[in-house]
PDBQT receptor file of N, H, CA, C and O in Angstrom, charges set to zero:
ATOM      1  N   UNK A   1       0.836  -1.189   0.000  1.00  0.00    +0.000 N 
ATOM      2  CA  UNK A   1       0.000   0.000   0.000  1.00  0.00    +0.000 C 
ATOM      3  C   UNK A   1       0.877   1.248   0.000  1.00  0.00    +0.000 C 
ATOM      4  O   UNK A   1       0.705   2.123  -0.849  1.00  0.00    +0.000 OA
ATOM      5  N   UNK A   2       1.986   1.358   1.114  1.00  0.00    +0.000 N 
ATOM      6  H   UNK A   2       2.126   0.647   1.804  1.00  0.00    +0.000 HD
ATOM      7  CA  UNK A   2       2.610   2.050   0.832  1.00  0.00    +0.000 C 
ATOM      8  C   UNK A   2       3.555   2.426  -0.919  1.00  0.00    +0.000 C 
ATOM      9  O   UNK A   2       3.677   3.484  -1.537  1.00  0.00    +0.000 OA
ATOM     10  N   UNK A   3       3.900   1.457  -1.127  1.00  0.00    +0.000 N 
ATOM     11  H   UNK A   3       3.802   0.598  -0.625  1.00  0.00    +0.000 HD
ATOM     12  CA  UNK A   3       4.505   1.634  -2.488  1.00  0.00    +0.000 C 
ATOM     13  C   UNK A   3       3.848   1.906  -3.147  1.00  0.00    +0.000 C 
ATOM     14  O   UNK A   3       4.420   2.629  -3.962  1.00  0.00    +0.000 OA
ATOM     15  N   UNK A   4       2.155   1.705  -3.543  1.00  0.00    +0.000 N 
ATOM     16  H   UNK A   4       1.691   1.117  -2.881  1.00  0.00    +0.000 HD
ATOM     17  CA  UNK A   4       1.214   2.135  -4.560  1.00  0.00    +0.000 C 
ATOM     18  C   UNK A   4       1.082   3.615  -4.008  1.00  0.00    +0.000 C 
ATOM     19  O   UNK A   4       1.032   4.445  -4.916  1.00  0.00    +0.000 OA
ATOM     20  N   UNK A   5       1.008   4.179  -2.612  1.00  0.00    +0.000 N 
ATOM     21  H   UNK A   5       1.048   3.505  -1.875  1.00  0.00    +0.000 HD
ATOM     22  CA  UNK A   5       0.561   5.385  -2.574  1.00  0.00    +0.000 C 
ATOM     23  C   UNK A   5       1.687   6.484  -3.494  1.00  0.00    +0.000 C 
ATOM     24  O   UNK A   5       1.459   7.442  -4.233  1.00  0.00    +0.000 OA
ATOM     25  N   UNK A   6       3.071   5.767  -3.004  1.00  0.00    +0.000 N 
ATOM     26  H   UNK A   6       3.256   4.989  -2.403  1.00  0.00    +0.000 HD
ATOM     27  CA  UNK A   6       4.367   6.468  -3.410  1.00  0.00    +0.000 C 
ATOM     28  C   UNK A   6       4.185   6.830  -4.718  1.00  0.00    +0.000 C 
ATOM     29  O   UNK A   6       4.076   7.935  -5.249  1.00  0.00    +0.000 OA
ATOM     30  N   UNK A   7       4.164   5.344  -5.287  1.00  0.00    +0.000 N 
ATOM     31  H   UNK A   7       4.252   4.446  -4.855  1.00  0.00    +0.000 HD
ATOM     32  CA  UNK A   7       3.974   5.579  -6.904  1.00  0.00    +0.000 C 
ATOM     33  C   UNK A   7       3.599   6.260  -7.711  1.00  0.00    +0.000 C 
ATOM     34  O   UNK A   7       3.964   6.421  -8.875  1.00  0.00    +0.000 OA
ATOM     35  N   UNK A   8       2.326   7.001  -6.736  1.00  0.00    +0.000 N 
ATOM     36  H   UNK A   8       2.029   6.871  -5.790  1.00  0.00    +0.000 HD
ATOM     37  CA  UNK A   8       1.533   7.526  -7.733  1.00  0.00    +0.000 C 
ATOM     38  C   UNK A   8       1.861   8.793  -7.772  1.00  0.00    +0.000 C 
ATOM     39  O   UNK A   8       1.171   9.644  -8.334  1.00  0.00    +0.000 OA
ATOM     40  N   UNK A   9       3.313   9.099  -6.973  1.00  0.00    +0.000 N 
ATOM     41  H   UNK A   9       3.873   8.407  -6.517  1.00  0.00    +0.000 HD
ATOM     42  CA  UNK A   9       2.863  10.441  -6.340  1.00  0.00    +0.000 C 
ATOM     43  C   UNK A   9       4.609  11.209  -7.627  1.00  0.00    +0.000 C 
ATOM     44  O   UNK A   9       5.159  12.308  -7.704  1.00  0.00    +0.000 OA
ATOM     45  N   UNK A  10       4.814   9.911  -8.308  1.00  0.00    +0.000 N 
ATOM     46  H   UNK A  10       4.367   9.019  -8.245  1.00  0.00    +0.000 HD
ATOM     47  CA  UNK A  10       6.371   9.896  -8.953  1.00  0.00    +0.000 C 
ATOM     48  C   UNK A  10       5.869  10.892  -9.979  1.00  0.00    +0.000 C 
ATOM     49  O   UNK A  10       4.757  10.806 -10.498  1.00  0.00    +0.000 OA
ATOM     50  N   UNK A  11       6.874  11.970 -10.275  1.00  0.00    +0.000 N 
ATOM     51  H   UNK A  11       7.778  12.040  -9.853  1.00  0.00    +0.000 HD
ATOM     52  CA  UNK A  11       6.727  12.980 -11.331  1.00  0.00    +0.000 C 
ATOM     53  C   UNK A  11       7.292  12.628 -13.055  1.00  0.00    +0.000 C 
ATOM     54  O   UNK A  11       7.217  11.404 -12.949  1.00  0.00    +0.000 OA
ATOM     55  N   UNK A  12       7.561  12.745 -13.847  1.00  0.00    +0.000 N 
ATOM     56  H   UNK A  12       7.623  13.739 -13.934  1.00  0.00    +0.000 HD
ATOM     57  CA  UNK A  12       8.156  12.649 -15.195  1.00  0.00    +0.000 C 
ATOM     58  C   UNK A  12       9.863  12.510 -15.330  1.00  0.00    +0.000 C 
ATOM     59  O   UNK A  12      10.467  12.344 -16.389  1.00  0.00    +0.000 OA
ATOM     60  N   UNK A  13      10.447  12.620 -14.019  1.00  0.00    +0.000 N 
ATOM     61  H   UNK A  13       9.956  12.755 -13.158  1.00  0.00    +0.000 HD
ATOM     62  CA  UNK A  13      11.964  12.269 -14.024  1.00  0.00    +0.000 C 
ATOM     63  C   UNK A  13      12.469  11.242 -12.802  1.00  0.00    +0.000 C 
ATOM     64  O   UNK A  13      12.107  10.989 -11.654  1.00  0.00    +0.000 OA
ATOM     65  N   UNK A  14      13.582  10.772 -13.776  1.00  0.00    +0.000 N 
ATOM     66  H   UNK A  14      13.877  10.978 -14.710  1.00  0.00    +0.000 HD
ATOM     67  CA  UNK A  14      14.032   9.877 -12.599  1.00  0.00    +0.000 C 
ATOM     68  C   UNK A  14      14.856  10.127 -11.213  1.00  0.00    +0.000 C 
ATOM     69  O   UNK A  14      15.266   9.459 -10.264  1.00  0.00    +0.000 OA
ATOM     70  N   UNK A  15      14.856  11.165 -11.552  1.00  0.00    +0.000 N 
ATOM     71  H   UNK A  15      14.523  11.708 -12.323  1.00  0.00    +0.000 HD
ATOM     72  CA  UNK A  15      15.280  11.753 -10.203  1.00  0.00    +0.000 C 
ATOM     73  C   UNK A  15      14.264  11.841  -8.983  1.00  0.00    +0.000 C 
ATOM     74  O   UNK A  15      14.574  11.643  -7.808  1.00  0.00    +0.000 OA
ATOM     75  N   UNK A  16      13.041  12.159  -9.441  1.00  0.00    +0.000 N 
ATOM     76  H   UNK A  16      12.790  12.319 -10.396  1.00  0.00    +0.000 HD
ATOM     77  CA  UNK A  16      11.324  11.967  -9.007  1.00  0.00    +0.000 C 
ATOM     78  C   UNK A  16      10.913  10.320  -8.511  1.00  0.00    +0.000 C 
ATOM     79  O   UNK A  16      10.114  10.066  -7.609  1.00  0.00    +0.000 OA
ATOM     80  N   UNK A  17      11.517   9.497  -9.171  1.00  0.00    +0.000 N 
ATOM     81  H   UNK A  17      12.166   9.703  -9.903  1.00  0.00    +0.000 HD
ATOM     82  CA  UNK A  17      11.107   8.387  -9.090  1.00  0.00    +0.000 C 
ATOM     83  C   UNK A  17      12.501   7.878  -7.450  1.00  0.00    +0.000 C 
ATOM     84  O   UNK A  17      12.389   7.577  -6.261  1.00  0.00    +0.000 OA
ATOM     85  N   UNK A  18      13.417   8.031  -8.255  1.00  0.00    +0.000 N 
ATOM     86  H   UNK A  18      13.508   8.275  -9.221  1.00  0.00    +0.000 HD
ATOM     87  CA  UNK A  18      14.442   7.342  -6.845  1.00  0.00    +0.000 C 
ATOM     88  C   UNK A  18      14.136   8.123  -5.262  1.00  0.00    +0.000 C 
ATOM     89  O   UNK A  18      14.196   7.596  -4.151  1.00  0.00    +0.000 OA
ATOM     90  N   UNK A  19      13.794   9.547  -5.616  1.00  0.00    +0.000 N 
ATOM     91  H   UNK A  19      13.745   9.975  -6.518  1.00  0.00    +0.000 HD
ATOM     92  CA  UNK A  19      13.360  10.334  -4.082  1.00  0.00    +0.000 C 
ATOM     93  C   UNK A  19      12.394   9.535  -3.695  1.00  0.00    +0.000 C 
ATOM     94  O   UNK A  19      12.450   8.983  -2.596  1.00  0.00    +0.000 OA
ATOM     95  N   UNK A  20      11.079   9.308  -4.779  1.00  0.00    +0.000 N 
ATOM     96  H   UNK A  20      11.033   9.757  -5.672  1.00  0.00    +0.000 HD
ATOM     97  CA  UNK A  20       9.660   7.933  -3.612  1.00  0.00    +0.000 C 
ATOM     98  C   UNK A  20      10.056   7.321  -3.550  1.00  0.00    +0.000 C 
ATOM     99  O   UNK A  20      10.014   6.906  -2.392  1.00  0.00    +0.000 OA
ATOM    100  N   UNK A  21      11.178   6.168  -4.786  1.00  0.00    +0.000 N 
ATOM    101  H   UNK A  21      11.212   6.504  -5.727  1.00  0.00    +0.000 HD
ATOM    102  CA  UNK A  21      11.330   4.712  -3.980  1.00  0.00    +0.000 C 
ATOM    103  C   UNK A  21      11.913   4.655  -2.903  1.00  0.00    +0.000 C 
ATOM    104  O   UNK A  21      11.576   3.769  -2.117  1.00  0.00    +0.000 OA
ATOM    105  N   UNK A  22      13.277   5.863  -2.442  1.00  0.00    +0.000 N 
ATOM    106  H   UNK A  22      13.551   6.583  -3.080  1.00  0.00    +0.000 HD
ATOM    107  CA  UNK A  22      13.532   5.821  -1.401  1.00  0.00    +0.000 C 
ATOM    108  C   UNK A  22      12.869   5.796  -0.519  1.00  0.00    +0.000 C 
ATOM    109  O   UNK A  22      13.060   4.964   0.368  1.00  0.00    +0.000 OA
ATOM    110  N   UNK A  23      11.602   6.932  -0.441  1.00  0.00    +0.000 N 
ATOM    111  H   UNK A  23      11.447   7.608  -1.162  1.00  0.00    +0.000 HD
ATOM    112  CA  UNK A  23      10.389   7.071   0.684  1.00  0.00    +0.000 C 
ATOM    113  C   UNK A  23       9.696   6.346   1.096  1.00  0.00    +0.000 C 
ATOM    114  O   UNK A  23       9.345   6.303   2.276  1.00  0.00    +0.000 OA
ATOM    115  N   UNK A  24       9.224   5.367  -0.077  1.00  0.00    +0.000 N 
ATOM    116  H   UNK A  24       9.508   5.402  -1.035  1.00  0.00    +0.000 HD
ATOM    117  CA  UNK A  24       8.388   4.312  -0.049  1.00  0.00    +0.000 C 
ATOM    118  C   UNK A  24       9.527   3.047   0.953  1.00  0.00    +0.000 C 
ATOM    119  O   UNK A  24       9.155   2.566   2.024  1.00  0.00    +0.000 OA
ATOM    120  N   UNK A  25      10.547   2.802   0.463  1.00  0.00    +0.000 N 
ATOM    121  H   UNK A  25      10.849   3.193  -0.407  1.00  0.00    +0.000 HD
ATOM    122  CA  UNK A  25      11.636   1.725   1.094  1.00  0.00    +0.000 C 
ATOM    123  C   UNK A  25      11.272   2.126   2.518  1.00  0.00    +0.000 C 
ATOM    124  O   UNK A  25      10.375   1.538   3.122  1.00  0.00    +0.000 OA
ATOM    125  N   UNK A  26      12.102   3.320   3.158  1.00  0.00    +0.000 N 
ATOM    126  H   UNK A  26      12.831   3.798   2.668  1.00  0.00    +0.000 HD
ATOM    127  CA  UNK A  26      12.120   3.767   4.601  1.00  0.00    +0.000 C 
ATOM    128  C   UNK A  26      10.713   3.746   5.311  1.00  0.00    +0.000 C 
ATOM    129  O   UNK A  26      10.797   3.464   6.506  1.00  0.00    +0.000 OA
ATOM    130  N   UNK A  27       9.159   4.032   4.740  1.00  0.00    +0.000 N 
ATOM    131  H   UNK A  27       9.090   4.260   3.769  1.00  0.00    +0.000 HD
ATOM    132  CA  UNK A  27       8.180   4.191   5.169  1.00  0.00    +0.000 C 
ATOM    133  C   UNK A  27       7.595   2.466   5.581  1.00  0.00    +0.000 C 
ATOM    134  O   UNK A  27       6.980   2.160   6.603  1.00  0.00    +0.000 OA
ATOM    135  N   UNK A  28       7.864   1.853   4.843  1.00  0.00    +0.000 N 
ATOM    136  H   UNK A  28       8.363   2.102   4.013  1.00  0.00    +0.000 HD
ATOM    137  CA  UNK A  28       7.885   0.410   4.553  1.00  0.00    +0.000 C 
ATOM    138  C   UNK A  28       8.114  -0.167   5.718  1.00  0.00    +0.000 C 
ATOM    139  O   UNK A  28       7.237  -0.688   6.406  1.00  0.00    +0.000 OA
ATOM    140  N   UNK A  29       9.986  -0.071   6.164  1.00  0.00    +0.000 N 
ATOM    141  H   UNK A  29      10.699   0.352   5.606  1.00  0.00    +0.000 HD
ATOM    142  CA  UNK A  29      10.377  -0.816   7.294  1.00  0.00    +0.000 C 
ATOM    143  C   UNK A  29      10.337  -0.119   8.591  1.00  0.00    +0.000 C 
ATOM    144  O   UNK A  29      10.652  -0.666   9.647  1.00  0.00    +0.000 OA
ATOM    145  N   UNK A  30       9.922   1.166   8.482  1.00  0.00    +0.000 N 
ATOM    146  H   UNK A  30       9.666   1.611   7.624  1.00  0.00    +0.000 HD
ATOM    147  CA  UNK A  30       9.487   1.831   9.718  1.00  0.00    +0.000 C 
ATOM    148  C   UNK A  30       7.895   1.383  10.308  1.00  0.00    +0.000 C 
ATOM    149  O   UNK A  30       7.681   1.304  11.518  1.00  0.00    +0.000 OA
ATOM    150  N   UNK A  31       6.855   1.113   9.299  1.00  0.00    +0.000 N 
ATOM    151  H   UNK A  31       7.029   1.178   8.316  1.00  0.00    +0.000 HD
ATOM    152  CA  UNK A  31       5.943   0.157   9.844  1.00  0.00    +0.000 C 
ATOM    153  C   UNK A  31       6.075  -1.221   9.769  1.00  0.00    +0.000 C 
ATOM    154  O   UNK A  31       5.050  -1.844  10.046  1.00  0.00    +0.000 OA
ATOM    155  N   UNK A  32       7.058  -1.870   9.471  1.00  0.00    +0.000 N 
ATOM    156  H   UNK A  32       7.891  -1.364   9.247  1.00  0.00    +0.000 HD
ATOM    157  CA  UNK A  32       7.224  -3.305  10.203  1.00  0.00    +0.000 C 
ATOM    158  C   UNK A  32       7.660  -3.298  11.255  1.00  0.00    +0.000 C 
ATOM    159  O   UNK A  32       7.524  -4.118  12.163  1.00  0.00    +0.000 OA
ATOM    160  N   UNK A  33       8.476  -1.941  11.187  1.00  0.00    +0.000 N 
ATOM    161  H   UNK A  33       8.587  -1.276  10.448  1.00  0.00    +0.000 HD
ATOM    162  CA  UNK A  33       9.111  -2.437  12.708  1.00  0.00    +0.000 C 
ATOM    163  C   UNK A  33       8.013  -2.063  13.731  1.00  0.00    +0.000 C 
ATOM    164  O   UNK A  33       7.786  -2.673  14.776  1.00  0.00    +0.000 OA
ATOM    165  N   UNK A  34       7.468  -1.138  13.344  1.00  0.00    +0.000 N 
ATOM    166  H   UNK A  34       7.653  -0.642  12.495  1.00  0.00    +0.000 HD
ATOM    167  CA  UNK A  34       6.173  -0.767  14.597  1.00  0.00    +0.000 C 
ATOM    168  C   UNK A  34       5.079  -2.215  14.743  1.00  0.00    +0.000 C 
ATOM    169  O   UNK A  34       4.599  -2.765  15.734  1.00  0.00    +0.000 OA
ATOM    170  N   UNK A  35       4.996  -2.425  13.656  1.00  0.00    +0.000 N 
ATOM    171  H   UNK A  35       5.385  -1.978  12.850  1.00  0.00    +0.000 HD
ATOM    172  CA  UNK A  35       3.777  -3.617  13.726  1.00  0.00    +0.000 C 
ATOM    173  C   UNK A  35       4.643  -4.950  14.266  1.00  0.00    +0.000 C 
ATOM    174  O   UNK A  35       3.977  -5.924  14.616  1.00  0.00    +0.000 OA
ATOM    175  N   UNK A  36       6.030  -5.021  14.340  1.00  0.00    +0.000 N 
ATOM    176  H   UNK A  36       6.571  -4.230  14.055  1.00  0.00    +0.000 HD
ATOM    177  CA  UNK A  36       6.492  -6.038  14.895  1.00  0.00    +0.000 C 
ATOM    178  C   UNK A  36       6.423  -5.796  16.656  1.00  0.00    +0.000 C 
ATOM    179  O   UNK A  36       6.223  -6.629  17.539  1.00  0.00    +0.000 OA
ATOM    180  N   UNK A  37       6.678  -4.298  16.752  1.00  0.00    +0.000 N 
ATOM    181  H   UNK A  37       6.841  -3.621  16.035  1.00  0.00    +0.000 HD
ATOM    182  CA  UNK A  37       6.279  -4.193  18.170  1.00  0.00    +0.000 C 
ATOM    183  C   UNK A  37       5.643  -4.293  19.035  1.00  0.00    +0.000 C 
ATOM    184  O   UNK A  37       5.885  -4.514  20.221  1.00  0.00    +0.000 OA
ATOM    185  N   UNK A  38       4.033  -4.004  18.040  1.00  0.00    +0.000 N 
ATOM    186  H   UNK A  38       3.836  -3.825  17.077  1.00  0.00    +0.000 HD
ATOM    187  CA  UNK A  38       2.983  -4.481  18.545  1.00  0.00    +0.000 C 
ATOM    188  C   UNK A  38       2.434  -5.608  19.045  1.00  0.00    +0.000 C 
ATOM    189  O   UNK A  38       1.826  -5.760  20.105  1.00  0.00    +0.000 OA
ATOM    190  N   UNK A  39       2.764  -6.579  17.986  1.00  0.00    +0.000 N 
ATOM    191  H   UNK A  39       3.258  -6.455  17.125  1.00  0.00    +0.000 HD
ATOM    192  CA  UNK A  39       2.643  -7.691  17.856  1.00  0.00    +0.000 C 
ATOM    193  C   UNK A  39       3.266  -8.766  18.856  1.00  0.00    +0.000 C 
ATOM    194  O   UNK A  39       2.916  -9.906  19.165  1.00  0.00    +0.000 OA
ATOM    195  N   UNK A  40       4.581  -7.753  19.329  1.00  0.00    +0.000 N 
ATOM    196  H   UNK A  40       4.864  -6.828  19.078  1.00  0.00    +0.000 HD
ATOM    197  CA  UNK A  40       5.273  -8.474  20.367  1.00  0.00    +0.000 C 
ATOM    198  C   UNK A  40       5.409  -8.303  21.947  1.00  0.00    +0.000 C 
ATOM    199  O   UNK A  40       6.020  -8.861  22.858  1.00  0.00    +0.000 OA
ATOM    200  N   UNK A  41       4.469  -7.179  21.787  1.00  0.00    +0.000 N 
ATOM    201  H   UNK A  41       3.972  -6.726  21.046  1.00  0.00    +0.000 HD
ATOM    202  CA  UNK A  41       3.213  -6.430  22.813  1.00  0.00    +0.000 C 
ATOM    203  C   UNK A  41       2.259  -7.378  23.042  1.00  0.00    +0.000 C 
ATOM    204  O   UNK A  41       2.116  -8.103  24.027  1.00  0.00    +0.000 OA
ATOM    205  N   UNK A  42       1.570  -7.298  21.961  1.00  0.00    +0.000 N 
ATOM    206  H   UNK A  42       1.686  -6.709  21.161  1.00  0.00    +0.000 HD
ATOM    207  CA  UNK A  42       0.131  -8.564  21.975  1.00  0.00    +0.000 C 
ATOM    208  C   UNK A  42       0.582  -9.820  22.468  1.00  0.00    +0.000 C 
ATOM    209  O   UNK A  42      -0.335 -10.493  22.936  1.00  0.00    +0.000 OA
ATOM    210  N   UNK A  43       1.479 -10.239  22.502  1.00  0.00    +0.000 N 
ATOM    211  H   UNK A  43       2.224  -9.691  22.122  1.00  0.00    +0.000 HD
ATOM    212  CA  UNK A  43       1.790 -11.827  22.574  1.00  0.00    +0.000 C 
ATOM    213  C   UNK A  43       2.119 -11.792  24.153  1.00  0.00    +0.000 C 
ATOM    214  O   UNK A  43       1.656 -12.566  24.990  1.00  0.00    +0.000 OA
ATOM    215  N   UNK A  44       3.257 -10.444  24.442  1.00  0.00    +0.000 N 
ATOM    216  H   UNK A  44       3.634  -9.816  23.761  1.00  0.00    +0.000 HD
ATOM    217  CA  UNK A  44       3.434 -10.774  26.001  1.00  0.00    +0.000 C 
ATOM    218  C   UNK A  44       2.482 -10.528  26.974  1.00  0.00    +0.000 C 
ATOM    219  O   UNK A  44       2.542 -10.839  28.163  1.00  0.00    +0.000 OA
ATOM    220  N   UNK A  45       1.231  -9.702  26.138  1.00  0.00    +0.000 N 
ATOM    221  H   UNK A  45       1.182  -9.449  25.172  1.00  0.00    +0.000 HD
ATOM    222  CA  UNK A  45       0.320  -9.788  26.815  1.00  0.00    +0.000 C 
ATOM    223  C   UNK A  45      -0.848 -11.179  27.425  1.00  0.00    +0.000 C 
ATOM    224  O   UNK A  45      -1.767 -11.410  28.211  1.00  0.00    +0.000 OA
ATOM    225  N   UNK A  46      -0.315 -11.554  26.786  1.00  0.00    +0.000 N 
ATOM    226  H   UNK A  46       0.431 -11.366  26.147  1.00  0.00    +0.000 HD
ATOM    227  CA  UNK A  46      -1.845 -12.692  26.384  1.00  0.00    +0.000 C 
ATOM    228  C   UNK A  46      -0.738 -14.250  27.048  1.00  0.00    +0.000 C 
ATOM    229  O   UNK A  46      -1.078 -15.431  27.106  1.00  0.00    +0.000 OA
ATOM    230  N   UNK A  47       0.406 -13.701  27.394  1.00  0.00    +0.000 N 
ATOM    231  H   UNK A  47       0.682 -12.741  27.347  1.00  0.00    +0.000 HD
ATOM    232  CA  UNK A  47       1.660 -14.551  27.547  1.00  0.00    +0.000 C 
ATOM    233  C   UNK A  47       1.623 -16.094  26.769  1.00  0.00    +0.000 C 
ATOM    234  O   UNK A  47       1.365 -17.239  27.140  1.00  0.00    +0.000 OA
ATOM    235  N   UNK A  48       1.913 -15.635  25.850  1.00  0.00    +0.000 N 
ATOM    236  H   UNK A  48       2.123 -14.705  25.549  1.00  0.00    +0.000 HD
ATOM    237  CA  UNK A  48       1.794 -16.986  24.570  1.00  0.00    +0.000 C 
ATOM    238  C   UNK A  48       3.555 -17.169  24.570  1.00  0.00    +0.000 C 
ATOM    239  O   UNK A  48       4.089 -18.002  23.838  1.00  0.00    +0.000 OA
TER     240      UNK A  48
């Protein structure tokens, strides 16, 4: 989702394009890592 939002947002140069993929890359593993946190929240909660 993130990469489709990026995508769309790419202008007519490739200079346009490497600034989102970068954005899109970093935005990417900054919510895995949050959703891994969570997730590892949820579990010690429930103590699984």
């Amino acid at each position: 989702i993130i990469a489709s939002v990026e995508g769309m947002k790419v202008g007519g140069s490739a200079e346009s394009l490497g600034q989102h993929e970068t954005a899109s890359v970093v935005k990417s593993i900054f919510v895995v890592i949050i959703l891994d946190g969570l997730f590892a929240m949820f579990y010690a909660a429930i103590e699984f």
